[in-house]
C-alpha positions in Angstrom: -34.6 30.2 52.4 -35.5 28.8 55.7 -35.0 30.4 58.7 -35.8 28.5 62.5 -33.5 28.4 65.4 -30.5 27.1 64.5 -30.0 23.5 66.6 -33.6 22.2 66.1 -34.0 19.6 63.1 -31.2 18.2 61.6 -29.9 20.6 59.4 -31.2 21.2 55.5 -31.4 18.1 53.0 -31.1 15.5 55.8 -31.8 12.4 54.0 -29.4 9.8 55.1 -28.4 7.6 57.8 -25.9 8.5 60.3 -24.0 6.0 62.6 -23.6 8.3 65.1 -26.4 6.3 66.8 -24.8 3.3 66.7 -21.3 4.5 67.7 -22.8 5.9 70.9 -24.7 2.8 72.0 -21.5 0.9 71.5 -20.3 2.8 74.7 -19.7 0.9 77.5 -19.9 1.5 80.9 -18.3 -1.9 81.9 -15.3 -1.3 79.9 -14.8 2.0 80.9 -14.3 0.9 84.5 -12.0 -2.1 83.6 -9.5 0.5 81.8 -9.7 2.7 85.1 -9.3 -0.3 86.9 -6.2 -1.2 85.0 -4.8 2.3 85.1 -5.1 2.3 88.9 -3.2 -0.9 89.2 0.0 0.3 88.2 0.6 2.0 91.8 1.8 5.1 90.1 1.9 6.9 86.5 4.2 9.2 87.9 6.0 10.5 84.0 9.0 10.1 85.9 8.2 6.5 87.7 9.5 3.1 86.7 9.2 1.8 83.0 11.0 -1.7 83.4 8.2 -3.4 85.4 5.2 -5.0 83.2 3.4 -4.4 86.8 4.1 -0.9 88.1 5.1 2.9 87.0 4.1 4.3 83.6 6.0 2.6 81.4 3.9 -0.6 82.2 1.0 1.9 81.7 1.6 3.1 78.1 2.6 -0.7 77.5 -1.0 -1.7 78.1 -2.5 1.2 76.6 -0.5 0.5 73.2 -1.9 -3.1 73.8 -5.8 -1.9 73.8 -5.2 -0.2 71.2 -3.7 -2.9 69.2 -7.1 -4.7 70.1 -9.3 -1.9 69.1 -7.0 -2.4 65.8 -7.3 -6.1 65.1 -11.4 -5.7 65.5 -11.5 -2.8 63.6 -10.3 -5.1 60.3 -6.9 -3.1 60.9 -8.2 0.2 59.7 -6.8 2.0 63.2 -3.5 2.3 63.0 -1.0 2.3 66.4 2.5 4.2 67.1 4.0 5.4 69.7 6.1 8.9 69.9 8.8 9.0 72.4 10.8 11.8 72.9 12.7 13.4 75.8 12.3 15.8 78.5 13.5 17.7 81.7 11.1 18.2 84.5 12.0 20.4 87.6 12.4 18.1 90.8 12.1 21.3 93.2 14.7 23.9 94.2 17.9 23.5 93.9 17.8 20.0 92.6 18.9 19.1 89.2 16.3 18.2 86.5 16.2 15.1 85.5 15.6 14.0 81.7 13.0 11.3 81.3 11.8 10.1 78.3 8.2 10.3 77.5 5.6 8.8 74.9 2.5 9.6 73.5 0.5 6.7 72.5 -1.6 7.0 69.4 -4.3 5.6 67.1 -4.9 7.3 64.0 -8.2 6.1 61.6 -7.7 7.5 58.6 -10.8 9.1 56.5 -12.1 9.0 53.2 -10.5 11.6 52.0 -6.9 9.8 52.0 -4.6 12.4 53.1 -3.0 11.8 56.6 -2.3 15.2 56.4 -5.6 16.3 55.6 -8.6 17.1 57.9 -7.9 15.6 61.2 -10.2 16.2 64.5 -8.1 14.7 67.5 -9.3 13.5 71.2 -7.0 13.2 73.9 -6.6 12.0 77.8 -3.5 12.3 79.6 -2.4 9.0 81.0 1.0 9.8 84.0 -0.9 10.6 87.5 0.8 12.3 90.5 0.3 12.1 94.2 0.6 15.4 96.8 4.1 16.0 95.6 5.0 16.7 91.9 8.2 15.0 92.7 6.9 11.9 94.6 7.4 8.9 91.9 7.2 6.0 94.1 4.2 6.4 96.7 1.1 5.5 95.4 -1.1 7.5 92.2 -4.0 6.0 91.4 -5.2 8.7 89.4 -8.6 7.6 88.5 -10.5 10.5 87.6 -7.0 12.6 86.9 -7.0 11.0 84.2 -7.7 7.5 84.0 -11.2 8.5 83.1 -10.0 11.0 80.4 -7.4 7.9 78.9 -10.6 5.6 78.9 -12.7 7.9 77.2 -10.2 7.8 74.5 -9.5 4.3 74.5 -13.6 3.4 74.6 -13.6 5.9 71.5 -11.2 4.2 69.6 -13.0 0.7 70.0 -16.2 2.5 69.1 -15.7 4.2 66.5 -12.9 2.4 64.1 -15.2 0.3 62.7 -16.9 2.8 61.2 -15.9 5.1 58.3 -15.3 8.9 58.2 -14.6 11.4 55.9 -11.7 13.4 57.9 -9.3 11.4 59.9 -9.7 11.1 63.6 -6.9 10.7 66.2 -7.0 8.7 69.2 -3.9 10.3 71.7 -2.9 9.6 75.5 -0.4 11.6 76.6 2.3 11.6 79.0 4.0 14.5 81.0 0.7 16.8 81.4 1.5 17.1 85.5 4.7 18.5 84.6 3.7 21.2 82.1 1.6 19.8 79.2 4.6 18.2 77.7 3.2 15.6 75.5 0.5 17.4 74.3 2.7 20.3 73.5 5.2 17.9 71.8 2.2 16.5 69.8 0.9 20.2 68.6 4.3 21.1 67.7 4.6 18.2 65.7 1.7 18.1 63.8 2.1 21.9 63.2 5.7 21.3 61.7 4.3 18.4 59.7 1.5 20.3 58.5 -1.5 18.6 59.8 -4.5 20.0 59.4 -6.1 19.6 62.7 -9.9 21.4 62.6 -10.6 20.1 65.8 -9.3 19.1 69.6 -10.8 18.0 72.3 -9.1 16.9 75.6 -11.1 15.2 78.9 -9.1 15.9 81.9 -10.5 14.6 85.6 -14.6 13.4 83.5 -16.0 11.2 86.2 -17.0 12.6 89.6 -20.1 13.6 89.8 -20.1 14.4 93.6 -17.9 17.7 94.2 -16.5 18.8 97.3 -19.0 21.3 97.6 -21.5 18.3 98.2 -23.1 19.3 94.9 -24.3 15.9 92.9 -24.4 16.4 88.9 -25.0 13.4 87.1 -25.6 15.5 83.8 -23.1 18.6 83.6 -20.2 18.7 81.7 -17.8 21.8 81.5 -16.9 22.4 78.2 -13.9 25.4 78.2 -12.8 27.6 75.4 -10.7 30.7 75.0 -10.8 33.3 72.0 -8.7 36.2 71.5 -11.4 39.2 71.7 -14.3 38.6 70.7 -14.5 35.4 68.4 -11.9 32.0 68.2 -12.1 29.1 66.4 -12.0 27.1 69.6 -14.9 29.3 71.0 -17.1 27.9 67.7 -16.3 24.1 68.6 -17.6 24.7 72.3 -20.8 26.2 70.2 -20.7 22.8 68.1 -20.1 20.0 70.7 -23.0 21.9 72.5 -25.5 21.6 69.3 -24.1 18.0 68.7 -24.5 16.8 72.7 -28.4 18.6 72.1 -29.1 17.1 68.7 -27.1 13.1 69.8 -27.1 12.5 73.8 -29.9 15.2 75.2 -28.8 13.2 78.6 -25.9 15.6 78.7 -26.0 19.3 80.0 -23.0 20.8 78.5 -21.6 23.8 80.2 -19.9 26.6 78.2 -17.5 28.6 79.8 -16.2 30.7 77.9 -12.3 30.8 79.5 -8.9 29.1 78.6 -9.8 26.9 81.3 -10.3 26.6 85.5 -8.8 29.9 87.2 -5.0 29.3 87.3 -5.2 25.8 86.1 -4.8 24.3 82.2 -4.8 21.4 80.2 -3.7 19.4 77.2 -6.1 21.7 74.7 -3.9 24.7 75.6 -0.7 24.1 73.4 -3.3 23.4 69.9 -5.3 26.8 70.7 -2.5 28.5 71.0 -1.3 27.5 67.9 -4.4 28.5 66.3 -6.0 25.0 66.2 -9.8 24.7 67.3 -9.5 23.2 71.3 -11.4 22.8 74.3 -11.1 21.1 77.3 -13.9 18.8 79.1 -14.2 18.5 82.8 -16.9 17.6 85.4 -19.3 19.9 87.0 -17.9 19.9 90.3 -14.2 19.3 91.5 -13.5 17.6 94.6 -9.8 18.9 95.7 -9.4 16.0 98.1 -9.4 14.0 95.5 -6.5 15.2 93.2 -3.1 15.4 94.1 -3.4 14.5 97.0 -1.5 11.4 99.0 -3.7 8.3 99.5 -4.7 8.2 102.8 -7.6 9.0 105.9 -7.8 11.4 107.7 -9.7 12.4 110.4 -12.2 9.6 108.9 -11.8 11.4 105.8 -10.5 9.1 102.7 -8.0 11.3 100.4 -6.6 10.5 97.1 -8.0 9.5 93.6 -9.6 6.5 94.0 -11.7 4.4 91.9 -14.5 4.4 94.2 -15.3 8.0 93.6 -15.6 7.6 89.7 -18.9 7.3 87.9 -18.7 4.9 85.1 -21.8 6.0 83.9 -20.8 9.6 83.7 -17.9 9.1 82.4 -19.7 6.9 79.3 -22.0 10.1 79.0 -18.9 12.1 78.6 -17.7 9.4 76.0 -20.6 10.0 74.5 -20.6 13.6 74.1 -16.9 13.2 72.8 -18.1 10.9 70.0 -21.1 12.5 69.0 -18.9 15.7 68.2 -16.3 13.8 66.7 -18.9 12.3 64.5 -20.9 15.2 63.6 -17.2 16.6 62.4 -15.9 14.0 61.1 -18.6 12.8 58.7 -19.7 16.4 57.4 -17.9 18.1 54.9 -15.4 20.8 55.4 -16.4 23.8 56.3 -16.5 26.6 53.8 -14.1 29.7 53.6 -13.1 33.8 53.0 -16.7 34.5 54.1 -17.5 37.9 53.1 -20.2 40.6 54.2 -21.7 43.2 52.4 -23.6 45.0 55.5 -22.8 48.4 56.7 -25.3 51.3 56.5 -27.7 49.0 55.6 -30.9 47.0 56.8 -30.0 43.7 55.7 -27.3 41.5 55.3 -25.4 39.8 52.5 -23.3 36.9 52.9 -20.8 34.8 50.4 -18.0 32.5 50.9 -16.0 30.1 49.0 -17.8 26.3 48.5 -16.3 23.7 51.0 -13.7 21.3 49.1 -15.8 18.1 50.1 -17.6 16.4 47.8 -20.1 15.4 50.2 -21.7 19.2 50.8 -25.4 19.1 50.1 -25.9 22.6 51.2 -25.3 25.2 53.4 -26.5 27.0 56.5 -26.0 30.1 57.5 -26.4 31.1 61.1 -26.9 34.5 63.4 -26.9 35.6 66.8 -27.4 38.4 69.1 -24.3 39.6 69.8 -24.4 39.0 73.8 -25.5 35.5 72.8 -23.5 32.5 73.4 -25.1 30.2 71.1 -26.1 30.4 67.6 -29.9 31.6 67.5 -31.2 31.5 63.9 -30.3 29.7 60.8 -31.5 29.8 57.1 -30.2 27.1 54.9 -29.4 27.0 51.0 -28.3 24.1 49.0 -25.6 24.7 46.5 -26.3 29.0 46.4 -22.8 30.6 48.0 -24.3 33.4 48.4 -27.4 34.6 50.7 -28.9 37.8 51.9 -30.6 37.9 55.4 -33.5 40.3 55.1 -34.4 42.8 57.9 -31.6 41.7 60.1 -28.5 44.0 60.5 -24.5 43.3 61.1 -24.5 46.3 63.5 -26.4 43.7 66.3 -25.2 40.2 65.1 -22.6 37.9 64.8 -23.1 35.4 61.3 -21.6 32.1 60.5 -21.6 29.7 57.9 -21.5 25.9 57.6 -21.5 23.2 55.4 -24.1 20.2 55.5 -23.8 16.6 54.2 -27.0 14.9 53.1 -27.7 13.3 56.6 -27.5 16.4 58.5 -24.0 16.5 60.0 -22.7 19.9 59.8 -19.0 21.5 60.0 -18.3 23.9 62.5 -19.9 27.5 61.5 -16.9 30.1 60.5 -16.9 33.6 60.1 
C-alpha cells in the first residue's frame, strides 16, 4: 500500500507512453483564430437567421462546421465519423407574438474507441455555435459572437483535428450545437437522445464564452479557467469530473489554473452541461475567469468611445488553446484509462479504520487501483494508496466519520478513471 497525496506522480504501475503529450502540442493557436474568424464572418448565427446563403446566417455556419469536420475526417484515415441531427423547434419572439418553428442541427463527430460499442463508454465535448446580438429576437443585425461561442465551437473543432488520429479506449464525441440562446435546445435534444438510445455517456464537458482574458472589472487572467459543477447534497458525479479535469490540467498543462466552483453554473445563468447533469450524466461547464458584459449580447457598436459587441479583437487565441488544452488532456486522461470500478462498499462505523471493496472495472486495460480520501471540507482529493489487482483495501488509522473515500481504476501508463463512491 502506498499512500502520498493523491495528484502527485502518475498514478500506480505507470509504465507506458501516453499521447496525451502529443495531442496537446498539436494545438494550435493559429487555427483556433481562423475558425473564430470564420464564425464571425457569417454576420449572424442568430438559430433563427438565414440558412440559404453559403455567406451569411447559421445555416452557412453549420455548413462549414460540418465541412471542418469532414477535413478533420479525411486526415484522420476516416476514423471520425460526421452527421448531422436536425430537428425542430419553437422559440418565443417576445409577448404577444407567435413562436415561430425553426429547424435546428447539431453537428457531430463521433471517434469511436477500442472497445467497439457506439453505445458504450462515451465522454462528449461541446461548444454551442448560433450567436445573438442585444435582442434575443434580433436575427438580421450583426452577431459576431466570438467568444459566445465561437471560441467554445473552435475548441471543439481544434479537438477533433487533434485528437482523431489517435486511438482511445472509450469513444469521444465532438458536438456544436445550435439553439443554446434560446433555452439550451440542442444540447437538451442531444441528452435526450442519447439517454433514449442508451448511451453511456461518463463524461461532459461544454466551453461556453473561453477566450477573454481581460474582464470588465479590468482584471487580466491569462491562466484561470472556471470549471462549474453542481451535485445534489453533498456529492455528484459531475462534482468528481471538476475534481478530475483539475488533477488532469495539474498532472498535463500546469499553465492552466483551473477554478472549481462548486455551482450549477454563473448566478442565474446556464449552459449546455445542464440538460446531461440533470439526467444524471457527469457535466461541467468551462468559462473564463472574468466576464466582460459589454461584450455579450450586446449590439455592435461605440459608444461614448466605448466599442460594444463580441468582437474578435477581444479574444485570446492563446487562451483559448490553453482551454483546448485542458479539454483534451481530460478527455485523454478518460478516455484512455479504464472504466471506473463499481458498488463500492465500506465497512467503517464505530471503528478506527476503514475498509473498502468494490467490483473490478470491466476494462481490460486496468493495472490497478487507487483509492483516494479527503477531509470532508476539502474540495480536492488529499491522499491516495494504490493496489494492483486487490478489490479490496483497508485504510489504517483513518476514519469514515471525517472523510470522504473514492476509488479509481489505472491503466499501465497512469491514466486514471474518475474516482467513484
Amino acid at each position: 500500500m502506498q499512500d502520498r497525496p493523491s495528484d502527485a506522480g502518475v498514478g500506480s504501475g505507470a509504465t507506458g507512453a501516453s499521447p496525451i503529450p502529443v495531442i496537446l502540442a498539436e494545438v494550435s493557436p493559429e487555427r483556433i483564430r481562423a475558425r473564430i474568424e470564420r464564425l464571425v464572418s457569417f454576420h449572424t448565427r442568430h438559430t433563427a437567421s438565414e440558412t440559404r446563403s453559403e455567406t451569411r446566417g447559421i445555416g452557412a455556419a453549420r455548413r462549414w462546421i460540418e465541412a471542418d469536420l469532414r477535413e478533420s475526417a479525411r486526415l484522420s484515415g476516416g476514423r471520425l465519423q460526421v452527421s448531422t441531427q436536425a430537428f425542430d423547434a419553437e422559440i418565443r419572439m417576445g409577448r404577444g407574438r407567435e413562436p415561430l418553428e425553426v429547424e435546428i442541427v447539431n453537428v457531430i463527430g463521433f471517434l469511436p474507441g477500442t472497445i467497439a460499442d457506439p453505445k458504450g463508454r462515451t465522454y462528449v465535448v461541446c461548444g454551442h455555435y448560433d450567436s445573438r446580438a442585444g435582442s434575443s429576437r434580433d436575427v438580421e443585425s450583426a452577431a459576431p459572437g466570438a467568444d459566445d461561442d465561437a471560441s467554445g465551437t473552435a475548441v471543439v473543432l481544434e479537438l477533433a483535428r487533434a485528437m482523431s488520429r489517435h486511438e482511445f479506449e472509450a469513444n469521444l464525441v465532438f458536438l456544436c450545437v445550435a439553439g443554446e440562446e434560446q433555452g439550451l435546445l440542442g444540447s437538451k435534444h442531444y441528452a435526450e437522445w442519447a439517454e433514449s438510445e442508451g448511451v453511456l455517456i461518463d463524461g461532459m464537458i461544454t466551453n461556453d464564452i473561453v477566450g477573454g482574458v481581460v474582464g470588465g472589472n479590468g482584471v487580466r487572467d491569462e491562466r484561470t479557467i472556471r470549471c462549474y459543477s453542481e451535485a445534489e447534497g453533498l456529492h455528484s458525479p459531475s462534482r468528481e469530473l471538476a475534481r478530475t479535469m483539475k488533477a488532469a490540467a495539474g498532472r498535463w498543462v500546469p499553465a492552466a489554473n483551473i477554478q472549481l466552483v462548486f455551482r450549477l453554473d454563473r448566478f442565474q445563468r446556464g449552459g449546455d452541461h445542464i440538460p446531461f447533469h440533470r439526467m444524471g450524466v457527469p457535466a461541467v461547464r468551462l468559462t473564463e475567469a472574468n466576464e466582460h458584459y459589454g461584450r455579450q449580447h450586446q449590439d455592435v457598436r461605440i459608444e461614448d468611445g466605448v466599442q460594444y459587441g463580441d468582437l474578435v479583437e477581444f479574444v485570446s487565441m492563446e487562451y483559448v488553446a490553453l482551454v483546448a488544452r485542458v479539454n483534451g488532456a481530460t478527455l485523454g486522461e478518460l478516455a484512455l484509462a479504464p472504466a471506473p470500478p463499481s458498488n463500492i462498499r465500506m465497512r467503517a462505523a464505530v471503528r478506527y479504520d476503514t475498509e473498502l471493496s468494490w467490483t473490478p472495472s470491466p476494462s481490460s486495460s486496468v493495472a490497478g487501483y487507487e483509492v483516494v480520501w479527503r477531509d470532508t471540507a476539502a474540495p480536492m482529493w488529499e491522499h491516495v494508496s494504490a493496489v494492483t489487482q486487490e478489490t479490496t483495501l483497508t485504510i489504517d488509522g483513518v476514519t469514515a466519520d471525517t472523510h470522504f473515500f473514492g476509488v479509481r481504476a489505472v491503466d499501465s501508463a497512469g491514466h486514471r478513471s474518475r474516482a467513484v463512491r
